[in-house]
GUFI-150493 format. One record per residue (C-alpha): residue number from 1; z, y, x; residue in three letters. Coordinates in steps of 0.2 Angstrom, whole numbers, plus 5000, padded with zeros to 4 digits. Example, Ala and Ser with C-alpha at 12.3 -4.5 7.8 and 13.67 -1.06 7.14 Angstrom:
! residues 2
site lotor = 1	c3 = 5039	c2 = 4978	c1 = 5062	bado = ALA .
site lotor = 2	c3 = 5036	c2 = 4995	c1 = 5068	bado = SER .
***
This chain:
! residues 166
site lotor = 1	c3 = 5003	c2 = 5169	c1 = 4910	bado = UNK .
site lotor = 2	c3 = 4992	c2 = 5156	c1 = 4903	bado = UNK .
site lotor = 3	c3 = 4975	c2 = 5163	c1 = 4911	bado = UNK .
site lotor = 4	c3 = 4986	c2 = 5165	c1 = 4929	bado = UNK .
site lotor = 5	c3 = 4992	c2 = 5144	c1 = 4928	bado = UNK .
site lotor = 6	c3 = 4974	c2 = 5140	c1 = 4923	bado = UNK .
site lotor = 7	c3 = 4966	c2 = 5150	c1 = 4937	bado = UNK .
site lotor = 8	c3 = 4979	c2 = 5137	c1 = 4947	bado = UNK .
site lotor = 9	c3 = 4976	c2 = 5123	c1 = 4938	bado = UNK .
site lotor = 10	c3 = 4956	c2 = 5125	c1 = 4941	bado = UNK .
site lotor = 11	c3 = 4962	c2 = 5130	c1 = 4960	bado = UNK .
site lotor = 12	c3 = 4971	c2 = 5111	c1 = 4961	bado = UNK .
site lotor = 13	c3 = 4956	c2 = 5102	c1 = 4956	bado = UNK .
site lotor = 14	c3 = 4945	c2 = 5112	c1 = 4967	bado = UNK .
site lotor = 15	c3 = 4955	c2 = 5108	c1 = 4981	bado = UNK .
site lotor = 16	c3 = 4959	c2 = 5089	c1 = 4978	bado = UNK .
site lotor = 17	c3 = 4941	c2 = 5088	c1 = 4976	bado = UNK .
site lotor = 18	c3 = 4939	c2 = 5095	c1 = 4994	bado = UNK .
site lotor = 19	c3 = 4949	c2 = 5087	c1 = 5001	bado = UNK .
site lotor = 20	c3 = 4943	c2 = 5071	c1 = 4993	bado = UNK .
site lotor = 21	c3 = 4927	c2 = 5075	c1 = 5000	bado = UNK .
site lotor = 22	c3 = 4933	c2 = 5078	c1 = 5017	bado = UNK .
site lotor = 23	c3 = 4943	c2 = 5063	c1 = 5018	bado = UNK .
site lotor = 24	c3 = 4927	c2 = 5050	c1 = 5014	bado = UNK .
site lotor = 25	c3 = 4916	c2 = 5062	c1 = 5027	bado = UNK .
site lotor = 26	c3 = 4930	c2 = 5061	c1 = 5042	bado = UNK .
site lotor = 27	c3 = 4934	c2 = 5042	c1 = 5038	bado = UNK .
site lotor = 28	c3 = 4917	c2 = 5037	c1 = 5038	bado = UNK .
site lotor = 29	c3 = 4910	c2 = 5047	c1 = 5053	bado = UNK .
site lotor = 30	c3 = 4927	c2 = 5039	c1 = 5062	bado = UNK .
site lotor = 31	c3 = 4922	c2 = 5021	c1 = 5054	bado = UNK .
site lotor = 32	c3 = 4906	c2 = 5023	c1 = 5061	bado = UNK .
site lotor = 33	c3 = 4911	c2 = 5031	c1 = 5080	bado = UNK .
site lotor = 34	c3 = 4921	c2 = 5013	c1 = 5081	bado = UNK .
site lotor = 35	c3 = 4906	c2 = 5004	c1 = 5074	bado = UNK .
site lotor = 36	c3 = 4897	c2 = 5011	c1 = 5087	bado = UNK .
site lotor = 37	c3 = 4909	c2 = 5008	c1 = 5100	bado = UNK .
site lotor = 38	c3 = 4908	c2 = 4989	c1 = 5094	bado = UNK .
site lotor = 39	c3 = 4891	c2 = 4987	c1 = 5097	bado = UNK .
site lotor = 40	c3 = 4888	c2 = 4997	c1 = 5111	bado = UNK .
site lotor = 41	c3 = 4900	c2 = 4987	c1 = 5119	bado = UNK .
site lotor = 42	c3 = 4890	c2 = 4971	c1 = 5116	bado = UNK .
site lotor = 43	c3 = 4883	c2 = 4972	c1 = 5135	bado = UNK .
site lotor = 44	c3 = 4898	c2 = 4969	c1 = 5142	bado = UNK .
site lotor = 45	c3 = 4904	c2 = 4950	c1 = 5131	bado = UNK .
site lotor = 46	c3 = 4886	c2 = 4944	c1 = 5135	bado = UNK .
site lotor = 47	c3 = 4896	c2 = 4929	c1 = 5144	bado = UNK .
site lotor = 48	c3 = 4907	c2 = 4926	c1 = 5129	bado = UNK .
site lotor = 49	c3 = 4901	c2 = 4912	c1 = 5115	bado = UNK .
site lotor = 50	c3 = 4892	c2 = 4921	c1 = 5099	bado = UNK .
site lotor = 51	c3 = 4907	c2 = 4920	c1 = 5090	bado = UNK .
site lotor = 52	c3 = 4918	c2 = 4929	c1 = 5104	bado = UNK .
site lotor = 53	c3 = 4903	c2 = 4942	c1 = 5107	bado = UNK .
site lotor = 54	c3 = 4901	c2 = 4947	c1 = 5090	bado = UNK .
site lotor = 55	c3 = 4916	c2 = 4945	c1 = 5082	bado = UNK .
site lotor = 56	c3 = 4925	c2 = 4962	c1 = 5083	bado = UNK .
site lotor = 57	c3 = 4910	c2 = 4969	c1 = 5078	bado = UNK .
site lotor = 58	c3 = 4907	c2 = 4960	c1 = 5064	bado = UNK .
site lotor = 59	c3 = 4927	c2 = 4964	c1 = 5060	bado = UNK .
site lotor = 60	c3 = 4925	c2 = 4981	c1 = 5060	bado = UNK .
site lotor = 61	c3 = 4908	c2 = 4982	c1 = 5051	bado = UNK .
site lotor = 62	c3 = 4920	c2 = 4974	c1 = 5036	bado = UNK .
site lotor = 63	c3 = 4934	c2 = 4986	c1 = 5042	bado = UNK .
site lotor = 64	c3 = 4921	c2 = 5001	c1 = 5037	bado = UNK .
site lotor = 65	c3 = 4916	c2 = 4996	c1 = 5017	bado = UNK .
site lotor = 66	c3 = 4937	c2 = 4991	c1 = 5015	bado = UNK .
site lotor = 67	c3 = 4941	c2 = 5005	c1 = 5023	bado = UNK .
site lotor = 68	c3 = 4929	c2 = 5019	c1 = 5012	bado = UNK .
site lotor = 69	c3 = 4933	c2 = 5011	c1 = 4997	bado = UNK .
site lotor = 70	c3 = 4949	c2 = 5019	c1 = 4989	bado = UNK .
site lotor = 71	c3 = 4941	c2 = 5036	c1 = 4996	bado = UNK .
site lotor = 72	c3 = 4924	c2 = 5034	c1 = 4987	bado = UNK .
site lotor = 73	c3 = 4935	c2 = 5028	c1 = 4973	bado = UNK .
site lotor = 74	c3 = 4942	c2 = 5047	c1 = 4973	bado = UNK .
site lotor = 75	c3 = 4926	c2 = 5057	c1 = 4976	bado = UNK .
site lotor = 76	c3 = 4916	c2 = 5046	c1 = 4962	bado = UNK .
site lotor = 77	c3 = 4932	c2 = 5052	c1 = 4949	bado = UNK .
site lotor = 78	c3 = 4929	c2 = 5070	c1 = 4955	bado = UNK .
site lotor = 79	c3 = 4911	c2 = 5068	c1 = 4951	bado = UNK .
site lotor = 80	c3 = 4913	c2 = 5061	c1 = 4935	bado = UNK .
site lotor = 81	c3 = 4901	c2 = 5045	c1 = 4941	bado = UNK .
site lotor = 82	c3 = 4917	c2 = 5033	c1 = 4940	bado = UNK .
site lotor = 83	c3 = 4931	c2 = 5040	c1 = 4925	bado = UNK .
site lotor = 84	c3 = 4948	c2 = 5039	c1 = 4925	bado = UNK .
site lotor = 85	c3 = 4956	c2 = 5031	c1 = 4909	bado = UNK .
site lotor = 86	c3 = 4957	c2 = 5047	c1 = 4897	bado = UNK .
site lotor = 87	c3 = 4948	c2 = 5058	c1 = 4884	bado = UNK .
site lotor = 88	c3 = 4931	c2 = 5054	c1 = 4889	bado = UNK .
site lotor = 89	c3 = 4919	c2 = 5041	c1 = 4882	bado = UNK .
site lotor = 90	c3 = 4916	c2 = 5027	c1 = 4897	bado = UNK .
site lotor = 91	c3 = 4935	c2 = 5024	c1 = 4897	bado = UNK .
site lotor = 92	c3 = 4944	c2 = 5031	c1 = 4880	bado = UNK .
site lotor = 93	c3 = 4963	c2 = 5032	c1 = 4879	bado = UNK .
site lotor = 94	c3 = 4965	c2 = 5042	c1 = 4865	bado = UNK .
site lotor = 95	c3 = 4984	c2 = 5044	c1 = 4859	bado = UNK .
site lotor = 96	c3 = 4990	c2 = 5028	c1 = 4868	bado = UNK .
site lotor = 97	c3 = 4996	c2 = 5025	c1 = 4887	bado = UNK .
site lotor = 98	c3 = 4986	c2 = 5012	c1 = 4894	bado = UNK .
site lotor = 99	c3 = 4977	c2 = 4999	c1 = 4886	bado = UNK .
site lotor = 100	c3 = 4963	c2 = 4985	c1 = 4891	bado = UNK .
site lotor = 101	c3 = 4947	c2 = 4998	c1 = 4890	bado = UNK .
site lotor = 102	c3 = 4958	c2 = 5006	c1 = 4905	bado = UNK .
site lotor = 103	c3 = 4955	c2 = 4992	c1 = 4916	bado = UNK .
site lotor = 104	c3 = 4940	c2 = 4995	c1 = 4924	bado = UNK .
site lotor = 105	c3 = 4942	c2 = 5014	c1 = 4923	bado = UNK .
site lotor = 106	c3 = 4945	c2 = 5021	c1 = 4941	bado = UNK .
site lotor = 107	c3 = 4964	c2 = 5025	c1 = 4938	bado = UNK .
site lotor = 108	c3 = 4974	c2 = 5022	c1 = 4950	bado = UNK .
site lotor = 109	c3 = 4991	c2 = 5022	c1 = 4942	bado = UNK .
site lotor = 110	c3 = 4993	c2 = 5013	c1 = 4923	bado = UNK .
site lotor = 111	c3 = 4996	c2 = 5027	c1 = 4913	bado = UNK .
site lotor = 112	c3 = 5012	c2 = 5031	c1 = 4906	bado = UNK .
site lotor = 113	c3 = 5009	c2 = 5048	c1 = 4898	bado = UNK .
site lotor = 114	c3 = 4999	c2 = 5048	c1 = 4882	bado = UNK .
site lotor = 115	c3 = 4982	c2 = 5056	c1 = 4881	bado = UNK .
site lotor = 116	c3 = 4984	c2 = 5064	c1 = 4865	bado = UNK .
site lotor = 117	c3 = 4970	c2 = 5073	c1 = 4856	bado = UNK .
site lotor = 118	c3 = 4974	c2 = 5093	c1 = 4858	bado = UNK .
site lotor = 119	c3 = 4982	c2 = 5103	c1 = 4844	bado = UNK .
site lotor = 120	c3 = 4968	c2 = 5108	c1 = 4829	bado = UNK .
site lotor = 121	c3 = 4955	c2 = 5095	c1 = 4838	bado = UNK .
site lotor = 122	c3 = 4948	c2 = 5078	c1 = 4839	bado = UNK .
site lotor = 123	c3 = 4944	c2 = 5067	c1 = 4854	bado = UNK .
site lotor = 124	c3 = 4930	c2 = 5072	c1 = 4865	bado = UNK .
site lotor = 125	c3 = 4924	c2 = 5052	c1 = 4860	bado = UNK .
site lotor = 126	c3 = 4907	c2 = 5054	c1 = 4851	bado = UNK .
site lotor = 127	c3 = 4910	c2 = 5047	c1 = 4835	bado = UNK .
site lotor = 128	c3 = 4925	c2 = 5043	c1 = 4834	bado = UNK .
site lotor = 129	c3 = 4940	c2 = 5056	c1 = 4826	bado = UNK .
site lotor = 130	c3 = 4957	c2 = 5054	c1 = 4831	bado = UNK .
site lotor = 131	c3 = 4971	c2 = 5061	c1 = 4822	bado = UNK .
site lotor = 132	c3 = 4986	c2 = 5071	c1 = 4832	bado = UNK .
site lotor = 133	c3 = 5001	c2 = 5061	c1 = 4838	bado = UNK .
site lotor = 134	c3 = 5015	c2 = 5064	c1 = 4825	bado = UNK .
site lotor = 135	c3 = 5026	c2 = 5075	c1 = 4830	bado = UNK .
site lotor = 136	c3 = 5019	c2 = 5082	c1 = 4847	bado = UNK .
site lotor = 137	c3 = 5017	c2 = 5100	c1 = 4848	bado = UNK .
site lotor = 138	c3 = 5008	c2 = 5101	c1 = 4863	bado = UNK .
site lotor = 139	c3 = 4996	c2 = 5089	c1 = 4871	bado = UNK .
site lotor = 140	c3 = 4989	c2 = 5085	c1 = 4887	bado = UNK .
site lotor = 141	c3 = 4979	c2 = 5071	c1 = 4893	bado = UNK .
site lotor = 142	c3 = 4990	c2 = 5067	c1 = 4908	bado = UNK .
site lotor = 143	c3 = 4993	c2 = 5049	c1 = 4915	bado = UNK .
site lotor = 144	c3 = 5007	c2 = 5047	c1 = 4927	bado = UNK .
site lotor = 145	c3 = 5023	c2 = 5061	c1 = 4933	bado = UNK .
site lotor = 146	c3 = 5021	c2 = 5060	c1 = 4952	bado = UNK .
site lotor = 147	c3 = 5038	c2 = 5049	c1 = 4952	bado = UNK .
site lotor = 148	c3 = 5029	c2 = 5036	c1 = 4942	bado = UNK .
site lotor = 149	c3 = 5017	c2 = 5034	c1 = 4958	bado = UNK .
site lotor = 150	c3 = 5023	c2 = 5018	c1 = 4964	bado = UNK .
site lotor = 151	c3 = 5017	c2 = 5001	c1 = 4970	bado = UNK .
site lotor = 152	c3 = 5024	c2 = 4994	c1 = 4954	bado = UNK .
site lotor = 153	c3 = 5014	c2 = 5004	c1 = 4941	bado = UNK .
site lotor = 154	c3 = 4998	c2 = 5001	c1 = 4949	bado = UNK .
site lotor = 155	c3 = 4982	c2 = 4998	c1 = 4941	bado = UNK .
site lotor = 156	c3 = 4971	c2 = 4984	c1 = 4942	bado = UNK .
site lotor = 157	c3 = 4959	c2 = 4996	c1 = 4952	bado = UNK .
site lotor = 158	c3 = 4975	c2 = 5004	c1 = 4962	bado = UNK .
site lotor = 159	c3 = 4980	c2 = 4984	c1 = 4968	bado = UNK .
site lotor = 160	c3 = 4961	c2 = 4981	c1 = 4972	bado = UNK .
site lotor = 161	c3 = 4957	c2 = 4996	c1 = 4981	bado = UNK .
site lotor = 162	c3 = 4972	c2 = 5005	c1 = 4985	bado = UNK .
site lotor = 163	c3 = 4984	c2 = 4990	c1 = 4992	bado = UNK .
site lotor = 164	c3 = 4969	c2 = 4977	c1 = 4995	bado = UNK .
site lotor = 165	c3 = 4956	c2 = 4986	c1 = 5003	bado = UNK .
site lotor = 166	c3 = 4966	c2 = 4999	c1 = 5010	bado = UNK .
***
């Protein structure tokens, strides 16, 4: 049983990364057809003053880098160029929920689950040992139940990208 939910495990992330990957290239090509459209359309506001000629152009050329950001947020984390807050060394949350090193980290969500070390091992943070939680049998490094996904538990990075940009 545990080989058969790790084969699905690995099948989730491989498919979160796809589509990830397939979000930022449809967006992008769809950002850039109305960019296109924009400018290609410039002939016809000749008469209109720079500002009225121009302007929805330059409205949706800022529409495109708002709009790409939450999705190359996603792609970055599935590349490991950006982290989530959790056993790794640019963002460490070892054995706590969420803390101030988290803030920059791309987690969408503030963390509610703490990323303890795994049972008969330390932190994957060079350097540093971590002891086991007290009492936890089994350890994960999860961050938030899907329930916990809400505007009210998001991140520093979730509010920027996610609600701002988006």
């Amino acid at each position: 049983m545990g080989l058969l939910s790790t084969a699905g495990a690995a099948a989730t992330n491989a498919q979160r990364t796809l589509g990830h990957n397939i979000g930022l290239a449809l967006t992008g090509t769809l950002m850039l057809l109305v960019n296109y459209f924009m400018y290609s359309t410039l002939e016809m506001r000749s008469w209109m003053t720079t500002g009225k000629k121009y302007g929805p152009l330059m409205l949706t050329g800022a529409a495109f880098f708002l709009v790409l950001a939450d999705p190359l947020r996603h792609v970055l984390g599935d590349q490991g160029v950006w982290q989530w807050c959790g056993n790794n060394a640019q963002f460490p949350r070892i054995n706590e929920t969420w803390g101030d090193q988290c803030l920059w980290s791309s987690t969408e969500y503030k963390c509610t689950v703490p990323c303890c070390v795994p049972e008969g091992g330390p932190g994957t943070v060079p350097g540093k040992e971590y002891p086991q939680l007290p009492g936890v049998t089994t350890c994960e490094c999860g961050c938030v139940p899907s329930d916990g996904e809400t505007m009210a538990n998001l991140s520093t990075v979730g509010w920027l990208l996610t609600f701002g940009c988006t």
